[in-house]
Wavefront OBJ file of the C-alpha trace (Angstrom):
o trace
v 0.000 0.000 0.000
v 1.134 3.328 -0.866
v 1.901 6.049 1.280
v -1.615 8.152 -0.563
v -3.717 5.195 -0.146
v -3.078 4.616 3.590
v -3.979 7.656 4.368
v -6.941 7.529 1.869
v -7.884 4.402 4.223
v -7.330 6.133 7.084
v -9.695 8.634 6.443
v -12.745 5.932 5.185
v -11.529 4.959 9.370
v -12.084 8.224 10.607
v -15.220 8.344 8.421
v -16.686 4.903 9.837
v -16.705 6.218 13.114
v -20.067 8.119 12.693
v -23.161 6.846 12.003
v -23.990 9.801 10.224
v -22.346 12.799 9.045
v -22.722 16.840 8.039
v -20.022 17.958 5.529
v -19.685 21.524 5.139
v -19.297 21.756 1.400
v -18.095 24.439 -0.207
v -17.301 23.126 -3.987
v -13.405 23.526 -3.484
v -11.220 20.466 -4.185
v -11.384 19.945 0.008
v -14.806 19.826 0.599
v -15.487 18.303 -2.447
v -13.431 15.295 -2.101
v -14.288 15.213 1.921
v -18.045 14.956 0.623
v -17.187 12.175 -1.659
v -15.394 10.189 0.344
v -18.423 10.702 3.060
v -20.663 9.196 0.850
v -18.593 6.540 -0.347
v -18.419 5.685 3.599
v -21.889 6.317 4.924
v -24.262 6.759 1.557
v -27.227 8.171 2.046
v -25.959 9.183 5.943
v -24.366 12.140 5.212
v -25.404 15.609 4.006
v -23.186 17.966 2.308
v -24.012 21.925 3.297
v -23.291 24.546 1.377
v -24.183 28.354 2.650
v -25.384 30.718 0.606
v -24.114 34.701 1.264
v -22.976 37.613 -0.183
v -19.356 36.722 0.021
v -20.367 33.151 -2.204
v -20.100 33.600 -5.609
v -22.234 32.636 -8.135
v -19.189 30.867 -9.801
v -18.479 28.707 -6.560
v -22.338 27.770 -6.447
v -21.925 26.372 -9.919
v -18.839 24.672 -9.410
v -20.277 22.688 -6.128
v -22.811 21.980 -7.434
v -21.205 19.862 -10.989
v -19.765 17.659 -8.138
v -23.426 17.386 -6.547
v -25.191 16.205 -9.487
v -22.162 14.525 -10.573
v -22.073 11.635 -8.018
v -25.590 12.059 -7.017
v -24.047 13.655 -3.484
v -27.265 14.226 -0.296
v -27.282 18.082 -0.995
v -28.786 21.251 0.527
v -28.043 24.992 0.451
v -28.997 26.798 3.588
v -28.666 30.982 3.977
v -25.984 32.289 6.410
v -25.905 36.344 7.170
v -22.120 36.504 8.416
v -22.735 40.216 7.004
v -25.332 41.507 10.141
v -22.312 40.757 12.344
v -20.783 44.203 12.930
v -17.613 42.149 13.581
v -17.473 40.780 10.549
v -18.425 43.747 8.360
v -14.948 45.626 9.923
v -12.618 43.098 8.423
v -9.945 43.175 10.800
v -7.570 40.250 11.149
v -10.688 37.726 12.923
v -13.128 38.346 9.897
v -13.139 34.420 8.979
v -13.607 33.796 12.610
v -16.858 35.775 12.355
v -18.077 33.914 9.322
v -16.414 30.447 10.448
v -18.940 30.643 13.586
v -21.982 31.246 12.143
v -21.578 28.773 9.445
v -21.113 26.476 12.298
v -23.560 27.583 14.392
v -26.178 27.261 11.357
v -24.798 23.596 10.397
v -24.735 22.690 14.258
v -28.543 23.528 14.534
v -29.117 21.913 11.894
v -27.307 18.371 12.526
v -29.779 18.928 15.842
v -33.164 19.105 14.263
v -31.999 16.433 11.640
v -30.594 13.815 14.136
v -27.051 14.244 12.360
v -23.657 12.827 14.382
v -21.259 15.162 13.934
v -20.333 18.071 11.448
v -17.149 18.482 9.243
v -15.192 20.689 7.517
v -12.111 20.238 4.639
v -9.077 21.612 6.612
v -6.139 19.938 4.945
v -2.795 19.442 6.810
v -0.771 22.452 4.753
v -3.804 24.799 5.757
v -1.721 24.913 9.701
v 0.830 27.021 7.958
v -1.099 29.963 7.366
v -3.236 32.613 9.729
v -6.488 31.176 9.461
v -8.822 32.572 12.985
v -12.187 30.076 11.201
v -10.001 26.967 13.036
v -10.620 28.730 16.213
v -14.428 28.962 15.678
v -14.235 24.873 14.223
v -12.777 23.978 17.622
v -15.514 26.026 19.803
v -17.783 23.802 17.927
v -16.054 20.922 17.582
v -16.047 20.474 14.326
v -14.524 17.057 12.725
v -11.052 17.942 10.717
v -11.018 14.604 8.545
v -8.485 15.261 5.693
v -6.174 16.887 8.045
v -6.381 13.741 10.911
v -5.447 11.673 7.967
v -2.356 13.669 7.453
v -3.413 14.457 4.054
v -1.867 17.551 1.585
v -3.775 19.556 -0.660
v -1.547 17.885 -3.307
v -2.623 14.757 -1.771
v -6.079 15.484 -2.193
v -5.910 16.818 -5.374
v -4.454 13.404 -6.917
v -7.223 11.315 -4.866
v -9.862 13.919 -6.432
v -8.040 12.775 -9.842
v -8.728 9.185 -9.580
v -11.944 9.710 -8.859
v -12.576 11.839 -11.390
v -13.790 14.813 -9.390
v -14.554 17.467 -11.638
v -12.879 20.371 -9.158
v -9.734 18.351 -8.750
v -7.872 20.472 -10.486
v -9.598 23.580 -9.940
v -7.768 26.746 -8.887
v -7.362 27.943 -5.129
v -10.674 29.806 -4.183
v -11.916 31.952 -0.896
v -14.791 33.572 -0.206
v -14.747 37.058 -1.736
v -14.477 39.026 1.248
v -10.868 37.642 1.231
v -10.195 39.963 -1.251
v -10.844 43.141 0.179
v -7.435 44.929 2.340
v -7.897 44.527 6.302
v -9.755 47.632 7.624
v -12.203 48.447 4.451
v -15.451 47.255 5.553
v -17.274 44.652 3.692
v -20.537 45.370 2.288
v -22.603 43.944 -0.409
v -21.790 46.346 -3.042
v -17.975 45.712 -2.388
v -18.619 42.057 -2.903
v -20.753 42.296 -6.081
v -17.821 44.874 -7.772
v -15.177 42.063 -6.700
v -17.184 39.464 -8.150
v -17.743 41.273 -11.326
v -14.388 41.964 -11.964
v -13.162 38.292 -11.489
v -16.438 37.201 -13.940
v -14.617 39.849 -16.351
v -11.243 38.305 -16.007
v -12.625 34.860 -16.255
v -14.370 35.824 -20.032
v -10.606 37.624 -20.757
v -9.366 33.417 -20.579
v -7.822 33.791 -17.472
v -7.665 30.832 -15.274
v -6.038 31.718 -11.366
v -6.122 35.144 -10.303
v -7.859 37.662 -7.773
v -8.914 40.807 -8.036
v -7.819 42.628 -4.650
v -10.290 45.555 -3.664
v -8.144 48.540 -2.432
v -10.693 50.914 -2.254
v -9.955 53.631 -5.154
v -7.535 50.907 -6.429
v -8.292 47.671 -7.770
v -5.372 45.314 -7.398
v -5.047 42.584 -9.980
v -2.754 39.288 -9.250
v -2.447 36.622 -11.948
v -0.642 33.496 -11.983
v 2.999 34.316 -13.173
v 2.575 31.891 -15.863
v -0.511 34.207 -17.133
v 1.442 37.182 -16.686
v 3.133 37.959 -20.479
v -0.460 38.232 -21.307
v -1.964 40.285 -19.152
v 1.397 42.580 -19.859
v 0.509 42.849 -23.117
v -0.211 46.845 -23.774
v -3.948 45.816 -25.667
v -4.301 43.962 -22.475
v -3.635 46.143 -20.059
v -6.431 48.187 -22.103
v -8.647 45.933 -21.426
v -8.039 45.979 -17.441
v -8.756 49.456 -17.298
v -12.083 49.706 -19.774
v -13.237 46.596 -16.990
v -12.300 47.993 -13.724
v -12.994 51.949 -14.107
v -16.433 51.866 -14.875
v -16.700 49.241 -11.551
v -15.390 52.277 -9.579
v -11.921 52.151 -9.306
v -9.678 55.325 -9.889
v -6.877 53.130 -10.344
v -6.002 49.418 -11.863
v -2.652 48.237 -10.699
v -1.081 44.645 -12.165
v 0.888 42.724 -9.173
v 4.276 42.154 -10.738
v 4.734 39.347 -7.663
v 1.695 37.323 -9.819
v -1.112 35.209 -7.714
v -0.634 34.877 -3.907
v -3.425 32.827 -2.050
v -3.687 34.950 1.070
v -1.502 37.376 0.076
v -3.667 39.983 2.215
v -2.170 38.287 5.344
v 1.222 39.815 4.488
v -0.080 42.879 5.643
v -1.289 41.950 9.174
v 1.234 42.280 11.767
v 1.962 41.290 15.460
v -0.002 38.063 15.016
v 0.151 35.241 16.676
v -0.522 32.677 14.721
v -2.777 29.367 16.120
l 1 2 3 4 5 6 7 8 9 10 11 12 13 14 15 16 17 18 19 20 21 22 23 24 25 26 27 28 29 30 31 32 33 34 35 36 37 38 39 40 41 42 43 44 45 46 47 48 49 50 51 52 53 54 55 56 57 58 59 60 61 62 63 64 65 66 67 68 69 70 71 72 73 74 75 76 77 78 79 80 81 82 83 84 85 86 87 88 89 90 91 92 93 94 95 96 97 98 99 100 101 102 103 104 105 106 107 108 109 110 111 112 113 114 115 116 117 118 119 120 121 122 123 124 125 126 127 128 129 130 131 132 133 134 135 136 137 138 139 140 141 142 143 144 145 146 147 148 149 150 151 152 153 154 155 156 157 158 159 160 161 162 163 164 165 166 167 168 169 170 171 172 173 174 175 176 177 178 179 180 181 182 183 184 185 186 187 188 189 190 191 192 193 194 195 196 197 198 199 200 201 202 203 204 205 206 207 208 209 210 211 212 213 214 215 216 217 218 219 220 221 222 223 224 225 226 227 228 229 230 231 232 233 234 235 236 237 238 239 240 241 242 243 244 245 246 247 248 249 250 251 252 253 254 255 256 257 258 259 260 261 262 263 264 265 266 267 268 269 270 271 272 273 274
């Protein structure tokens, strides 16, 4: 047995041990594969959750939901409102500990009124080496960490998710898209909607990993450094600013350093990390 598949059959083990199961399912490669394997363990005993907000894009519900109809996964959305929490609007350093909590207050009521085991979420084992405050909330509720109990990577899962044929398994890094917006600038609806609009834009321009960082007057664009000689390109760079100026922005800016995941945390300072 490989080194992949024993910890592939270590997490069916950790799965086995409940007699049913919640997954919080949010259409990335994680969840995704943690709902699969779920229901390759239990069947029709598990659920997989996905919330619905502000700060989920359309493009994420899409994506969760090829997997869904895909392998026939137990499916519901339910509505979380992360964004009545003054706490969360002022997107200092805790904002995912904000939204972590009521996701997991919502899934925990629910796993109550439905008679559900346990709840749990796609934490991987290379997600420990960045600031992440939404573990915090996961252990106030005690919230099951499968993949990362069974010691598995995100390149790990993304080579199970091959074999399987997940269609996400290859699927770009994503985050909700209050991620995107600098520490300090509240989040609001509007803000979300402009950031999701741009990245829609950027999409149709054949772009495939990127984020569009909200800076208030300045729209901050980072694209994968193997994507960058095109968006360089002067008829490109065109293009960027007939997108982004009519979405607001006074300026457009191109990150020479390319696509960061979390790349907003290098701004935070004098944290101690969990």
């Amino acid at each position: 047995m490989s080194e992949l598949e024993a910890k592939a059959h270590r997490l069916e083990e950790q799965l086995a041990k409940f007699p049913s199961l919640i997954v919080a399912y949010s259409g990335g490669v994680d969840s995704a594969y943690l709902a699969y394997a779920a229901h390759h363990v239990l069947g029709e005993r598990m659920l997989a959750v996905t919330a619905l907000s502000a700060s989920y894009s359309a493009r994420d519900r899409a994506e969760a939901e090829k997997c869904v109809e895909r392998f026939k996964l137990p499916h519901e959305f339910i509505e979380t409102d992360e964004l009545s929490n003054p706490s969360y609007r002022a997107n200092n350093a805790d904002r995912c500990y904000f939204c972590k909590d009521e996701l997991f207050l919502k899934l925990d009521e629910l796993a109550g009124r439905r008679g559900f085991a346990a709840v749990a979420y796609g934490i991987n084992r290379d997600d420990l080496g960045d600031w992440r405050p939404g573990q915090q909330a996961a252990r106030e509720h005690t919230i099951l960490t499968p993949l990362l109990d069974a010691g598995l990577t995100k390149a790990d899962i993304r080579e199970l998710s091959r074999q399987v044929d997940l269609p996400v398994w290859d699927r770009p890094a994503s985050a909700c898209l209050s991620s995107r917006i600098a520490y300090g600038i509240e989040v609001t609806p509007e803000r979300l909607a402009v950031i999701e609009k741009g990245e829609e834009a950027l999409r149709a321009l054949g772009f495939r990993q990127f984020r569009v960082r909200y800076h208030e007057d300045l729209a901050r664009l980072e694209i994968a450094l193997d994507e960058l000689p095109r968006a360089l390109d002067p008829a490109m760079v065109r293009k960027f600013v007939e997108i982004f100026k009519p979405l607001g922005f006074k300026f457009v800016t191109l990150d020479l350093e390319g696509f960061r995941s979390g790349s907003m945390n290098s701004l935070l300072v004098n944290i101690q990390k969990q």
